[in-house]
C-alpha positions, 0 to 999 in steps of 0.5 A, a space after each residue: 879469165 885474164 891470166 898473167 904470169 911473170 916468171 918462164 921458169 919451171 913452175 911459171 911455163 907449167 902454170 901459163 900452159 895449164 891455165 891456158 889449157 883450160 881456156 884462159 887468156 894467158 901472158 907468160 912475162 920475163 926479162 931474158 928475152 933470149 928465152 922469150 924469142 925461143 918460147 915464141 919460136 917453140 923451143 922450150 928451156 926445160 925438158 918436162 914430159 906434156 909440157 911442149 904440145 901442150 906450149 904448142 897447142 895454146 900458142 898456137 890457138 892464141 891462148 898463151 903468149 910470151 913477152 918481155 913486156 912487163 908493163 902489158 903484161 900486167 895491164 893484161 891479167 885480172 890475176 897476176 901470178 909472181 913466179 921468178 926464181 928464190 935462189 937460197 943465200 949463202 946462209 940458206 935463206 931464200 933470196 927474194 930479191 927477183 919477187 919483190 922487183 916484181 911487186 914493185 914492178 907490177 905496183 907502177 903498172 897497176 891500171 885496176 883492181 888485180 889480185 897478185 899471186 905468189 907463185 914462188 916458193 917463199 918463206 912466211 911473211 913473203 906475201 906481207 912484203 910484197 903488198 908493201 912493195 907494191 904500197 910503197 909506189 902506189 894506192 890503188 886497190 889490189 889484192 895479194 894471195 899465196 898459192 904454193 905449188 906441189 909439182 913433182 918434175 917428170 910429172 908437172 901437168 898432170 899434178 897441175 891439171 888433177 891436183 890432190 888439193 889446191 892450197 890458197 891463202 888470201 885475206 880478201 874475199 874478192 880475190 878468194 872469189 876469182 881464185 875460185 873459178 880460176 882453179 874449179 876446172 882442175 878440181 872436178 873430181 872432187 880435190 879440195 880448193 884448201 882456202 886459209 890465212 896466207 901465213 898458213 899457205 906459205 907455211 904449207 910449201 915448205 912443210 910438206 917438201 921438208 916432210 917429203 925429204 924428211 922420209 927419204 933421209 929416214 929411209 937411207 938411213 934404214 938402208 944402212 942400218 939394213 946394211 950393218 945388220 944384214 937385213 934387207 931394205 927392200 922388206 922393211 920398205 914393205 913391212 913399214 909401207 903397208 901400215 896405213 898410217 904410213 904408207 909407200 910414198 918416198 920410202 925408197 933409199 937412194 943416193 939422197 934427194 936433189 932438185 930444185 925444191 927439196 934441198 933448198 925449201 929444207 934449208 929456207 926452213 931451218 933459217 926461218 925456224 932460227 930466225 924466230 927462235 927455234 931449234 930447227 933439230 929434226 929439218 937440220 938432222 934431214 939436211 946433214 943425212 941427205 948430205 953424207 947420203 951423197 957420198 954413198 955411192 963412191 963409198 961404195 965404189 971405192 970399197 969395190 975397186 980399191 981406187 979410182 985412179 987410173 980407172 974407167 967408170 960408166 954412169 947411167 943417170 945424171 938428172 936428179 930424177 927420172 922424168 926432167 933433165 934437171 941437175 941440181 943438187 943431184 946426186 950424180 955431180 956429188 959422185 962425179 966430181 969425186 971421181 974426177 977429184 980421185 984420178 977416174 975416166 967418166 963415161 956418162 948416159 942419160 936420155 935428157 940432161 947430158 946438154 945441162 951435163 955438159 954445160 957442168 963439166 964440158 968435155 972432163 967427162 966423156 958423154 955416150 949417145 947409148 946406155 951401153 956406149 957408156 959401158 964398154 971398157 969401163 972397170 964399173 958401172 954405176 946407176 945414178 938415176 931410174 930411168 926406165 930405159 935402165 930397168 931391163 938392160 941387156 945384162 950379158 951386154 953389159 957384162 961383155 962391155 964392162 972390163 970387170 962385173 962391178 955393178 953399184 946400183 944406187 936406184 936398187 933395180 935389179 934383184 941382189 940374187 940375179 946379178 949375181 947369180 949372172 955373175 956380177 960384183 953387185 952392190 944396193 943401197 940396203 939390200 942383204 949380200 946373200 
């Protein structure tokens, strides 16, 4: 099949080289043609483990290509994916702006009939205003659909390629017919292809990220109850973790969640649910959790050195998760701004997102090529992100590199019981002080 995706950001270059992977004839289109000339030079914008050889194989074999080309890339697809950016406004509604020039865009160049995708995260009633952009330049016969994507960062293709379930809505039997065949390579094992009414599908996307990031600000909030308390998080996690109808997933308290996705899909929700209406209570309680939950881990450090003036503090982890090097809203900008705010020296390690760190704060923060390069001669050290590289550390070295043992460990990787025992300062999120 003739695929087009219009969009080389995250979610567009995942799609484009997993549709391409499965023997479709792909176009991934955008505007920034420096991005586009790196793309056809191999050098990928964003780091996502697969992601590259598998860029490089189907461009290599013809499969999949890049252009600034809208207009050819468009007259090329059967099905045209939208995939541009939905910055959230100021008021935390998402801005549509990109999508709909896109529809416009894809309406002056529509040659036949085409069934036009958004793969967008886009609040309901997006779908509706992208037929009417496209409308408004031309009547020829087209088909709009929603298929909301479910991609965890660090483990993109593989969610792509054995999905849990594909979510599409469409009101047009033709284009629930091509969408089909489109996606039945990915669901050979078995997981649904989720056909509904497109209000419904784009509903989907921010209902399940606002229920995911509901269950991590639950958990940090457990977490400090465990703390006040003297319980222990880790045990509750298991005793709560176990009943089946809850379950393990996302019950890990942290420094709060970040990203691309949960915070701003948390947000869209709230505006969608005032804007007809409602009282959005439980998505605003999530947000301001989430929002104080970033505090913690200088709260924590604070409480162990007294003050950070004049003091030296070693990072590990400065993605908003394991697996991307992608920084926003993480957790680890949140508590090295307040560090710089409050006088610190930063000394800072991660395996893929210090170039975006340094694109942050340039040379305010001092970068370590190592793990413990970003510990020697610091007062404390503290891990922001759980990259397995800062599971098994070498804790004498750490110990001998640090000026004081003040370990804040924000992931909980390590037993409270050991890093004490090995004579460290040591503090959880959650964990009972023995």
């Amino acid at each position: 099949m003739k695929v087009t995706v219009i969009g080389s950001g995250y979610v567009g270059l995942v799609a484009g080289a997993c549709f391409a992977e499965t023997g479709n004839d792909v176009i991934c289109a955008d505007r920034d043609a420096d991005k586009v000339a790196r793309l056809n030079a191999g050098q990928l914008p964003i780091y996502e483990p697969g992601l590259e050889p598998l860029v490089e194989r189907n461009a290599s074999a013809g499969r999949l290509q890049f252009t600034t080309d809208l207009a050819a890339a468009i007259r090329h697809g059967d099905v045209v994916f939208i995939a541009v950016g939905t910055p959230p406004g100021e008021d935390g509604s998402a801005d549509l702006k990109h999508v709909l020039e896109v529809a416009t865009t894809i309406g002056e160049h529509l040659d036949r009939f085409k069934v036009v995708v958004t793969k967008s995260t886009v609040p309901v009633g997006t779908a509706a205003k992208v037929r009417s952009a496209i409308r408004a330049v031309t009547d020829a016969d087209v088909a709009v659909a929603s298929n909301p994507e479910f991609l965890k960062e660090g483990a993109a293709i593989d969610d792509f390629m054995k999905p849990d379930r594909v979510v599409l809505g469409t009101d047009d039997a033709r284009a629930e017919s091509l969408l089909r065949e489109l996606y039945s390579p990915y669901v050979r094992s078995g997981a649904p292809i989720l056909f509904m009414d497109i209000p419904s599908a784009e509903v989907t996307k921010y209902a399940a990220n606002a229920m995911l990031a509901t269950r991590i600000s639950f958990m940090n909030q457990i977490a400090e109850l465990c703390e006040r308390v003297g319980a222990d998080v880790f045990a509750v996690r298991q005793g709560i973790g176990s009943d089946a109808r809850i379950g393990s997933a996302f019950l890990y308290p942290g420094p709060g969640y970040g990203g691309s996705c949960f915070p701003k899909d948390v947000q869209a929700l709230v505006h969608t649910a005032r804007q007809v209406g409602m009282e959005p209570s439980v998505w605003e309680a999530v947000e301001a959790v989430n929002a104080r939950q970033k505090q913690v881990l200088f709260t924590k450090l604070e409480g162990l050195l007294g003050s950070v003036a004049g003091r030296t503090v070693g990072i590990w982890g400065l993605a908003f998760k394991a697996g991307t090097d992608d920084m926003r809203e993480s957790p680890a900008i949140t508590l090295i701004d307040a560090l710089l705010a409050g006088g610190a020296t930063i000394q800072a390690h991660d395996p893929e997102a210090m170039d975006v760190a340094r694109g942050i704060w340039g040379d305010r923060i001092t970068f370590a090529n190592d793990p413990y390069d970003a510990v020697n001669g610091a007062d404390a050290l503290v891990v922001v992100t759980e990259w397995l590289v800062y599971r098994t550390p070498d804790f004498a070295r750490v110990r001998r590199g640090l000026r004081a043992p003040i370990l804040v460990d924000g992931r909980n990787l390590y037993d409270p019981a050991r890093m004490r025992a090995l004579g460290f300062a040591y503090t959880g999120i959650g964990r009972k002080v023995a």
